[in-house]
C-alpha positions in Angstrom: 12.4 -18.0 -36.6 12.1 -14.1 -37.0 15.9 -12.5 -37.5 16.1 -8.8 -37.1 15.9 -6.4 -40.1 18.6 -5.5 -41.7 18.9 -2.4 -40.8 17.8 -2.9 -37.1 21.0 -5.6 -37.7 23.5 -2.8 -38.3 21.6 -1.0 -35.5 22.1 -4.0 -33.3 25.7 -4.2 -33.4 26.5 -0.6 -33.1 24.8 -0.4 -29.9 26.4 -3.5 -28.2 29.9 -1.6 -29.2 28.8 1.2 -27.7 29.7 2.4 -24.1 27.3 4.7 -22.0 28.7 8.0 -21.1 29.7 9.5 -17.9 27.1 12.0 -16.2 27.5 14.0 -12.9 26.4 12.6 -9.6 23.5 14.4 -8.1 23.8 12.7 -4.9 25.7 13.8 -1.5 28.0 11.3 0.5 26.8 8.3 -1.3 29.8 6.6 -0.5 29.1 7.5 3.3 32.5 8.9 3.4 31.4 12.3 5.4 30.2 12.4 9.0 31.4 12.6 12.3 35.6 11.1 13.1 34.1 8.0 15.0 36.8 6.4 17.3 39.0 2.9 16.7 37.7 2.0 19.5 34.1 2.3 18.8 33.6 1.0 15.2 29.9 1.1 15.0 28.6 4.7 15.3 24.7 4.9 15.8 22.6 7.5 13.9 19.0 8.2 15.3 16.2 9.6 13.5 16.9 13.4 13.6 20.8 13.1 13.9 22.4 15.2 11.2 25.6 12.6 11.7 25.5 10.8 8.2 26.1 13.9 5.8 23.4 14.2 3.0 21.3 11.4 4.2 18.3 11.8 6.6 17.3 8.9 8.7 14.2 8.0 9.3 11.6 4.8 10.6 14.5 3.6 12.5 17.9 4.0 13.6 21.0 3.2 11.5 24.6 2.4 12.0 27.6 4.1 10.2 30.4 0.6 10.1 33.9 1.3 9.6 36.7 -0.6 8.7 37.4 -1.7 12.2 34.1 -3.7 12.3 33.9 -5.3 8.5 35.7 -4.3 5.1 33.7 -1.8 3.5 33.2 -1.9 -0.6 35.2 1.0 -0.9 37.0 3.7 1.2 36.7 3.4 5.1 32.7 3.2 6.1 29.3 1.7 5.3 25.8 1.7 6.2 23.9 -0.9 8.3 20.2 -0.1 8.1 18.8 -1.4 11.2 20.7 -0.5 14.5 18.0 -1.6 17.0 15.7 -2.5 14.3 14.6 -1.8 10.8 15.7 1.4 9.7 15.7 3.5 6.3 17.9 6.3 5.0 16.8 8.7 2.0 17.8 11.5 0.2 16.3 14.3 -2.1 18.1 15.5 -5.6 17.2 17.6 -8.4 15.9 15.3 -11.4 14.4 16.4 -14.7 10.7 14.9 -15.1 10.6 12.4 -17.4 14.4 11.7 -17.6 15.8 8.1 -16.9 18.2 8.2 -13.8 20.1 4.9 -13.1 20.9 3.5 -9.4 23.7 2.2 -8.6 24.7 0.4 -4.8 26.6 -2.1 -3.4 24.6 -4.6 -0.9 25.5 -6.9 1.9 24.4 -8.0 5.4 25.9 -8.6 9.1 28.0 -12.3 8.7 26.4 -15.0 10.7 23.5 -13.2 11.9 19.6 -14.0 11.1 17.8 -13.7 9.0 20.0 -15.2 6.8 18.1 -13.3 3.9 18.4 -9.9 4.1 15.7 -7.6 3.0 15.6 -4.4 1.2 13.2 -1.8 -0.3 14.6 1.1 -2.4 11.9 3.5 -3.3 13.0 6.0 -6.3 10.3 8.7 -6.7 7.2 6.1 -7.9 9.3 3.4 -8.1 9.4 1.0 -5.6 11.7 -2.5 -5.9 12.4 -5.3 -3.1 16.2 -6.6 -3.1 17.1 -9.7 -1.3 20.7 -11.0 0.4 21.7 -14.0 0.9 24.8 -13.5 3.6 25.8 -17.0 4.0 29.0 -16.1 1.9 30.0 -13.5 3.6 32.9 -13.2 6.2 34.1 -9.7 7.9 37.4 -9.8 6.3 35.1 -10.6 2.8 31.7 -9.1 3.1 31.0 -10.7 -0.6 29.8 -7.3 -1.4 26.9 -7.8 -4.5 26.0 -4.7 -6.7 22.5 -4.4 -7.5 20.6 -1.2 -10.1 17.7 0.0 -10.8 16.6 2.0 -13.3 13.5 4.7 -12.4 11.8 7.9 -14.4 12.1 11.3 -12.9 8.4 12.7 -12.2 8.9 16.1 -11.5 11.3 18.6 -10.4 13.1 16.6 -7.1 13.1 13.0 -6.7 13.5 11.0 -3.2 15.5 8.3 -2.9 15.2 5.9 0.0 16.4 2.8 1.4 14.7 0.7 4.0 15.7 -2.4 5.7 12.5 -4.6 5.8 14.1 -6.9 8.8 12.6 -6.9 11.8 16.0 -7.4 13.7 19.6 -5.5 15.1 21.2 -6.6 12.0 19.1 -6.0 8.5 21.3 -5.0 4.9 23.8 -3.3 4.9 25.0 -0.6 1.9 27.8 1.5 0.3 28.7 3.5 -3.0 25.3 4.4 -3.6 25.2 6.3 -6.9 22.6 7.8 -9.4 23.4 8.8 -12.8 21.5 10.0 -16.1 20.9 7.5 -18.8 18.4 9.2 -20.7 16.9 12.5 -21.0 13.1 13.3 -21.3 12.4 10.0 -22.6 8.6 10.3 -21.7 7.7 13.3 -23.6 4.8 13.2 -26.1 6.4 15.2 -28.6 9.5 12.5 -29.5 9.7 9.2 -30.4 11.5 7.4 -27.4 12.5 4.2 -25.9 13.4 4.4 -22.3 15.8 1.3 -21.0 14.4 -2.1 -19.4 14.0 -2.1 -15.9 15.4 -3.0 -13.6 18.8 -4.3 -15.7 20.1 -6.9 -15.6 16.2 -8.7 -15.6 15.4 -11.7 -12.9 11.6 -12.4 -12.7 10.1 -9.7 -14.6 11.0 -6.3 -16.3 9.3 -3.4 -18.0 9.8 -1.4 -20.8 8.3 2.1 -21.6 7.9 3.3 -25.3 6.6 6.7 -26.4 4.7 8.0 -29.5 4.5 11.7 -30.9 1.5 10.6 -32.9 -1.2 7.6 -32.6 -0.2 5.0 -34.8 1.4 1.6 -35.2 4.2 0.0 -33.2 5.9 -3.4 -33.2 7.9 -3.6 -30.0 10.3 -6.9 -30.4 12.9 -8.1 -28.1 15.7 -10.5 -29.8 18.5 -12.4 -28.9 22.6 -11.7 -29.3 21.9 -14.3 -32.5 19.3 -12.0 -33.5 16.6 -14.0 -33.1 12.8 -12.8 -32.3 12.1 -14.2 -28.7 9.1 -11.8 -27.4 6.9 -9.6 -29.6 6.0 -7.1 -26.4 3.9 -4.8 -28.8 2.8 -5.1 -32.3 -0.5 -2.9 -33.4 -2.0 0.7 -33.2 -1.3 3.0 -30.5 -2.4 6.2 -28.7 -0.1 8.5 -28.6 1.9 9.2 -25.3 4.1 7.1 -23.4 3.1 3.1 -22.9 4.7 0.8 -20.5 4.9 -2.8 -21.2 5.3 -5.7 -18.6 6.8 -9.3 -19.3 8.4 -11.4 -17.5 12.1 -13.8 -19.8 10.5 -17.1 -18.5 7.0 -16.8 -20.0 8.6 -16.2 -23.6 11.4 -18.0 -22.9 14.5 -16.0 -23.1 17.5 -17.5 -22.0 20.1 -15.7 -19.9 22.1 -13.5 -21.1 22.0 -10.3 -23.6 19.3 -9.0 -25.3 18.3 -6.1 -27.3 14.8 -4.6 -27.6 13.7 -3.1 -31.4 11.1 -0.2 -31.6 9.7 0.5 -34.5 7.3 2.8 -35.3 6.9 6.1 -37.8 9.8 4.5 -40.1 11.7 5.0 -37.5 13.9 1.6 -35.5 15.4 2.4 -31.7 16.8 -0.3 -29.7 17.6 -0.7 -25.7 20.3 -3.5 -24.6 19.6 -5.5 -21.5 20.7 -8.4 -19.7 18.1 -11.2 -18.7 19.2 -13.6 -15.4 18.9 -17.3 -14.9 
């Protein structure tokens, strides 16, 4: 059994005290707030490809639905998004990022009650990074639309990033979203010059995650994830590297982490950083 260093100890238990900070919100209407007054009597308000109707958001693939309150309870405030009106239909949105920054998403997901598929399916695409989300709505009711937040955590390539969401369902009734919001976790975590340790994604990890750590210099690195015990449970890197940035794959169940918190220890240069994360059943 490998415990963490003592110093990566103190380390360890600083950062699970810790609380992120705040940072603005570079994205427009992500609660889906703004738009057109759409009537009691008409609850479900179409929005073709084109139509300028859902403020900030441009539709595209196929049409979408802006829901109010009068058709199911939205996460928050008055209105939601279905993605698929007549079919599958995606939404996206372009903000100003800072390459190589670490941006978090953050969005509540659902799906229409007692339609089919039962499994809704989703595809966010964040600049280069692409992840599939999955619904199960057999708990949900109109009155209780067993709203589930879901994240995902993506690296800023240049200057703008595009963020889009796309129901994969061939059907009138595919996922359904609300309180979409991106904030900064990190900044520049990719540059050559700095040592860095970006965040696991996505976070909480289910199936498999990634890691990215950077070196100013070629040299050794020992990337170790251990448990809230501080136990060593996956050695992810441990030997020389180039420098730049270098992203590591792994998936809890191969190394077999249990659920539940987890911190990541970089150490290279004499130097220790550590990244908490969450790991699923």
């Amino acid at each position: 059994m490998h415990l963490v260093p003592p110093r990566a100890a103190l380390l360890t238990a600083s950062l699970l005290a810790s609380v992120a900070p705040a940072h603005s919100q570079p994205i427009v209407n992500g609660s889906f707030e703004a738009g057109p007054v759409i009537p009691l009597s008409n609850p479900i308000y179409a929005v073709a490809p084109g139509n300028t109707a859902l403020t900030g958001w441009t539709v595209t693939g196929g049409a979408v639905s802006i829901v109010t309150d009068n058709y199911w309870a939205p996460y928050a405030g008055q209105r939601s998004v279905a993605l698929s009106s007549t079919g599958p239909g995606a939404i996206e949105q372009s903000f100003a990022s800072s390459p190589g920054s670490v941006y978090r998403l953050r969005f509540w997901l659902t799906g229409e009650p007692f339609s089919t598929p039962t499994l809704k399916h989703l595809r966010v695409t964040a600049g280069s990074s692409v992840q599939d989300f999955t619904y199960d709505i057999t708990p949900a009711w109109h009155w209780d639309m067993h709203w589930l937040q879901q994240s995902l955590d993506f690296t800023a390539n240049g200057a703008s990033t595009t963020l889009k969401f796309a129901s994969l369902d061939a059907s009138a009734w595919g996922p359904a979203l609300d309180s979409v919001s991106v904030a900064l976790v990190s900044a520049g975590v990719l540059t050559s010059n700095a040592l860095s340790l970006s965040r696991v994604s996505p976070d909480p990890v289910q199936g498999a995650g990634r890691i990215t750590f950077s070196l100013p210099e070629a040299g050794r690195a020992r990337l170790v994830v251990y448990d809230v015990q501080g136990r060593e449970v996956a050695r992810l890197a441990d030997g020389e590297h180039a420098a730049g940035p270098h992203t590591v794959s792994f998936a809890p169940a191969r190394w077999g982490m249990r659920p539940g918190l987890c911190v990541a220890v970089l150490q290279a240069e004499g130097r220790t950083l550590l990244q908490r994360f969450f790991v699923l059943q």
